[in-house]
C-alpha positions in Angstrom: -0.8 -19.2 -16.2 -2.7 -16.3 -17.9 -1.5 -15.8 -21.7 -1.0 -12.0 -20.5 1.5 -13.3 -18.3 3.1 -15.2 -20.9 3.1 -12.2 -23.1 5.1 -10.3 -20.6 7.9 -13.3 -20.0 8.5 -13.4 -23.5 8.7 -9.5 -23.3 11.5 -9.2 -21.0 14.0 -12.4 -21.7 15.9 -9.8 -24.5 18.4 -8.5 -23.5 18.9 -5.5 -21.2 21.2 -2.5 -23.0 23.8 -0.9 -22.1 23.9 2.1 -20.7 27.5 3.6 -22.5 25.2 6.3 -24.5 23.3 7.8 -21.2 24.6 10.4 -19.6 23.9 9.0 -15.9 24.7 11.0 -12.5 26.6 9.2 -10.0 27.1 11.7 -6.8 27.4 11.2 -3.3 27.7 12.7 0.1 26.3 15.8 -0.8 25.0 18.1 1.6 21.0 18.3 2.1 18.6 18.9 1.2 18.8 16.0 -1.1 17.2 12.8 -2.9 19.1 9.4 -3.1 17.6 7.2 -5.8 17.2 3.8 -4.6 16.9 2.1 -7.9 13.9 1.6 -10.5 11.3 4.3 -8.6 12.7 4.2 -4.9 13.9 7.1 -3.5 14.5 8.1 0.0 14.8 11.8 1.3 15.3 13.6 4.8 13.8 16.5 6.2 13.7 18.5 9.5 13.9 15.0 11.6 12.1 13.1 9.4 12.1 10.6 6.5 10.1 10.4 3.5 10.6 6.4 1.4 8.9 6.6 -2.0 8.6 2.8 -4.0 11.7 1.0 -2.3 12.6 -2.4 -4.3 15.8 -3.8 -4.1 14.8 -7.7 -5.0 15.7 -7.7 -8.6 14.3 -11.0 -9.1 15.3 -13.3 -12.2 13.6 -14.5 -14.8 13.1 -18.3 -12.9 12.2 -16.3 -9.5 9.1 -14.5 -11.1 6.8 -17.5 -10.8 7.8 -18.3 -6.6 8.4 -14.4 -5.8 9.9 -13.5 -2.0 11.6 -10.4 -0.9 15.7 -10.9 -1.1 16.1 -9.8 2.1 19.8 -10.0 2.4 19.8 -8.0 -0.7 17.7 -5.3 1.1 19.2 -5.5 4.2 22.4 -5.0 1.8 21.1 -2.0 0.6 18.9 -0.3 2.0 20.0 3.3 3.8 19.9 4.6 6.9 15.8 4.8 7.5 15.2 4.9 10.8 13.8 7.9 10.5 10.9 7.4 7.8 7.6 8.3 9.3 6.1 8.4 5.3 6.1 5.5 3.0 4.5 6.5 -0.3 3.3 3.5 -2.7 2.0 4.6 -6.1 0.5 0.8 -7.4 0.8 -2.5 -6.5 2.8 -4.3 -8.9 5.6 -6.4 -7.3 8.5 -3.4 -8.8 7.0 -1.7 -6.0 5.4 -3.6 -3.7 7.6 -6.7 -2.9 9.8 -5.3 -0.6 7.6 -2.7 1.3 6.7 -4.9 4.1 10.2 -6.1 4.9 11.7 -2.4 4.8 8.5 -1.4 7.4 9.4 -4.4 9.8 13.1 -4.5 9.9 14.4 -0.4 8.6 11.7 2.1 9.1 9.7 0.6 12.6 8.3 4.4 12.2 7.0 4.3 8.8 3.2 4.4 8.0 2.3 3.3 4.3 0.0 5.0 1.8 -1.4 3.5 -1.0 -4.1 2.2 -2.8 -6.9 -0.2 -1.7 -5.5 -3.2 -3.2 -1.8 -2.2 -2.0 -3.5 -2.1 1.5 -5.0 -5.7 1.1 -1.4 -7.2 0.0 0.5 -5.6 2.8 -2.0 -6.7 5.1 -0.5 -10.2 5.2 2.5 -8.9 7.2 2.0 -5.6 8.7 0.0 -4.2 11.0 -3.2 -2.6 9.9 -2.7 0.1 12.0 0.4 1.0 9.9 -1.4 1.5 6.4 -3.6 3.8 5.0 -6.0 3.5 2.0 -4.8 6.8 0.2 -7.6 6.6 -2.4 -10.1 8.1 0.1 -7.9 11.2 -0.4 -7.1 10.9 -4.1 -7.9 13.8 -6.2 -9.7 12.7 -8.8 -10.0 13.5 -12.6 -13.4 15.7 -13.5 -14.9 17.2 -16.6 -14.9 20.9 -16.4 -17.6 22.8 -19.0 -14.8 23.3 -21.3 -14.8 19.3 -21.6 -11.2 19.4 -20.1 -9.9 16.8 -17.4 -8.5 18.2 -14.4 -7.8 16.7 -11.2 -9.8 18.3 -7.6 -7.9 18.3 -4.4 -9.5 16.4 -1.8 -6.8 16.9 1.2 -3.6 16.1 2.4 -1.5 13.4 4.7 0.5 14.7 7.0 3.6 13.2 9.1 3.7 13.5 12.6 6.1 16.1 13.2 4.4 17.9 9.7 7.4 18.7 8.7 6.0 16.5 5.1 2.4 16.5 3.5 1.5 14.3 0.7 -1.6 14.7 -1.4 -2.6 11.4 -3.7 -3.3 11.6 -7.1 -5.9 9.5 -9.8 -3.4 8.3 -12.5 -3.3 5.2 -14.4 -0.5 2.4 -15.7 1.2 2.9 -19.0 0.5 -0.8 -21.5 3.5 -2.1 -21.9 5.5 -3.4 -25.4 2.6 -5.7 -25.8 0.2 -3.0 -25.9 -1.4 -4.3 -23.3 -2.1 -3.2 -19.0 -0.8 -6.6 -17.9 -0.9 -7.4 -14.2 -3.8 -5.2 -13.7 -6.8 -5.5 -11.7 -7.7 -5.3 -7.7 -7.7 -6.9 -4.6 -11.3 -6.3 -2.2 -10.3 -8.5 0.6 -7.3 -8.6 3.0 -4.7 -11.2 2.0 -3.0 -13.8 4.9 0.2 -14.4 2.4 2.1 -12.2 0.0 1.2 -13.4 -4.0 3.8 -15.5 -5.3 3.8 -15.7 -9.0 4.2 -12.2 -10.2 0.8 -11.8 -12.1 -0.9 -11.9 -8.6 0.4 -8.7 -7.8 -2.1 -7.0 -9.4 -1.7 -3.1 -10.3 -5.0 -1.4 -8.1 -5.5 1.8 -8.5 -2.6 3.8 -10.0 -1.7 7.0 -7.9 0.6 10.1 -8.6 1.9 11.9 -5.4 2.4 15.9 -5.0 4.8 16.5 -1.8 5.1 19.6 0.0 8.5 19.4 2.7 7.1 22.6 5.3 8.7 24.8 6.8 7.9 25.2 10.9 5.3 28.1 10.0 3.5 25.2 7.6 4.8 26.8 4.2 5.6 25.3 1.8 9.9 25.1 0.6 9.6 22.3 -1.9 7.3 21.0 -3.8 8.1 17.4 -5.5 5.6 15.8 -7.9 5.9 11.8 -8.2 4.8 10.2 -11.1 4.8 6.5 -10.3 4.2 5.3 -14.3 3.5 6.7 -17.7 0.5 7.5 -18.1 -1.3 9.3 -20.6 -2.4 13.0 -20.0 -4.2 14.4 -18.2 -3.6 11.3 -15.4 -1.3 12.0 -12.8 -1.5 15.8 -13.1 -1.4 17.9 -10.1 -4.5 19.9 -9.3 -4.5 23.5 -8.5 -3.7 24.9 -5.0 -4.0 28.2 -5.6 -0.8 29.3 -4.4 1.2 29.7 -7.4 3.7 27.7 -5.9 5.5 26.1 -8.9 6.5 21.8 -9.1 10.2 22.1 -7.9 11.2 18.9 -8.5 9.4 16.4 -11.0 10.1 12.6 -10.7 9.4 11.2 -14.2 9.5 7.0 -14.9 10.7 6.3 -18.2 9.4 2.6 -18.5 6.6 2.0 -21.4 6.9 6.4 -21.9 6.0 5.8 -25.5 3.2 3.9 -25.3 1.0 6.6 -24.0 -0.2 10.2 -25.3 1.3 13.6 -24.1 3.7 12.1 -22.2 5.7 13.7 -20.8 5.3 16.7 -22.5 2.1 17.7 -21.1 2.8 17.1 -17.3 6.1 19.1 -17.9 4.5 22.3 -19.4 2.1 22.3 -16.8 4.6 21.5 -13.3 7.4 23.5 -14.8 10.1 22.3 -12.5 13.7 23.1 -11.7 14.8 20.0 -11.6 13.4 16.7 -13.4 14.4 13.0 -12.5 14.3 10.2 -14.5 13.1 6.7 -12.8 12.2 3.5 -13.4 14.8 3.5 -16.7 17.2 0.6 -15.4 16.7 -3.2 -16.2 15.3 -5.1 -12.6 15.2 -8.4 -13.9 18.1 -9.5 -12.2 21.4 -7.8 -12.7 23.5 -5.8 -10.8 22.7 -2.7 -9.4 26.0 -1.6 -9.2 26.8 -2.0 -13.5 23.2 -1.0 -14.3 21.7 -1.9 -17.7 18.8 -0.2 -19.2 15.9 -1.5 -19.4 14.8 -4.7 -21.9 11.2 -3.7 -22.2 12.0 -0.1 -23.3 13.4 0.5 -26.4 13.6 4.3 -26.8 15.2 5.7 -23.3 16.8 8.7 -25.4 13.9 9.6 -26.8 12.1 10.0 -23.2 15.5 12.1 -22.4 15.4 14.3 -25.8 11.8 15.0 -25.3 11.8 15.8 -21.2 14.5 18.6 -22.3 12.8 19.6 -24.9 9.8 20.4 -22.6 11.1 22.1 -19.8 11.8 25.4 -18.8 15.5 27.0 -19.7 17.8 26.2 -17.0 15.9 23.2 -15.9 18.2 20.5 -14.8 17.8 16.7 -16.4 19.0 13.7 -13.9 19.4 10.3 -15.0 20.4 9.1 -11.6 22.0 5.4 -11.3 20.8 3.5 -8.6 22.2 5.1 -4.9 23.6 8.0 -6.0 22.3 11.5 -4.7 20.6 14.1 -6.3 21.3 17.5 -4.6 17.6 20.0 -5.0 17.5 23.3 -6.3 17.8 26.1 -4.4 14.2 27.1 -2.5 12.4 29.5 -4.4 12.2 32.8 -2.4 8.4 34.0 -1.2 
């Protein structure tokens, strides 16, 4: 086994924190329109007939399970919500906290579902769904480019769209935050299609990182909401969303906490430039095993506060901060009038 690997197993055998000084959200039944977190960076929303599935994992596998991974499929058929209606399956890399359990939540909760995600995510997925079911978002990615000012900015180049377009999804270049060990582990690509899913968990290697900007329409094609997804820390200015044009402001910003300090301007400068009504923390509960029902933060992160202290401090007044444990709702702000 790779020593990289090694470095990140003797990362995460601490242990996980609990979460007594977090001031966590636990709501449900609300009335839509709504998110419902799904635990590390899933999330699942509904809107005008039609489903939208960011990063479902539900696996949670042990320390012992990370060398012979496998979907827990009684734990996702456990857990996993209504879906039927999912026509939208957004993927941002391909590391198994994301990945693992895409295939078995395609096949057996949202028959509907089309994924989008990188290359490599394509070529892992291929082992056991259809290629007629994924798309290689990066030929849509809007990419970083130098302006003449020698600033970064990222270019639109298009949207997805579901079938009813009720939902349009633009992919964005970002990149993976290094973890404790100061290092990207797990990273690299896939260029051919696989016929099995990886197995030890440093097979599941990263690809190309992607942010997501989602607009839910209206039936005139404007836009209501507009949710930006970061899928990890990254350093600025990757994962920022490029400019439309159409002064339509980030309503809701979905921010991962995991390895936030061990990039720059994160996430201070997404947040002054989306602005959102509502931010939501991810990705800040320990997956190694443990109970998603008594959550524990996560082992590898030692500073979740300090993520919380800083979003607030980098928002706009009246912005609302959600730490959301895993399967409770998170109710949007209201629609901004045109």
């Amino acid at each position: 086994m790779h020593w990289l690997a090694l470095s990140f197993i003797l990362l995460i055998t601490g242990c996980a924190q609990d979460i007594h000084d977090l001031e966590t959200s636990d709501n449900h039944n609300l009335p839509s329109p709504k998110l419902q977190a799904l635990g590390v960076t899933g999330f699942l929303l509904h809107w005008r007939g039609e489903g939208l599935l960011f990063d479902p994992f539900f696996s949670r596998p042990t320390f012992a399970e990370l060398f012979w991974l496998k979907p827990d499929t009684d734990e996702i058929d456990k857990r996993m919500p209504a879906a039927k209606d999912v026509t939208m399956l957004l993927v941002g890399h391909a590391h198994y906290d994301h990945l693992l359990d895409v295939a078995w939540v395609m096949r057996k909760h949202t028959p509907e579902a089309t994924v989008y995600g990188s290359s490599t995510a394509g070529h892992i997925l291929h082992a056991e769904i259809s290629p007629d079911r994924i798309v290689n978002a990066e030929l849509k990615m809007a990419r970083l480019q130098s302006l003449p000012d020698q600033r970064m900015v990222a270019q639109a180049d298009g949207w997805f769209y579901t079938a009813k377009r009720g939902i349009r999804a633009m992919p964005i270049e970002s990149s993976h935050a290094p973890n404790a060990t100061g290092l990207d582990l797990m990273g690299g690509k896939y260029e051919q299609d696989l016929t099995a899913l990886p197995k030890g968990f440093w097979n599941w290697r990263e690809g190309q990182t992607m942010a997501w900007l989602v607009d839910l329409l209206d039936e005139q094609g404007r836009t209501v909401y507009r949710i930006h997804y970061q899928d990890s820390a990254s350093s600025a200015p990757y994962g920022f969303p490029p400019d439309l044009g159409d002064n339509k402001r980030v309503d809701v910003e979905i921010l991962p906490v995991a390895s936030w300090s061990n990039v720059t301007g994160y996430p201070e400068g997404l947040l002054k430039q989306t602005r959102p009504s509502l931010v939501v923390l991810s990705h800040w509960e320990d997956f190694f095993g443990g109970d998603p029902d008594d959550p524990k933060v996560l082992r590898a992160e030692k500073d979740v506060p300090g993520m919380i202290k800083k979003t607030k401090d980098n928002v706009p007044a009246g912005t609302v901060v959600v730490i959301p444990k895993p399967f409770s709702e998170i109710a949007l702000p209201a629609a901004e009038e045109r």
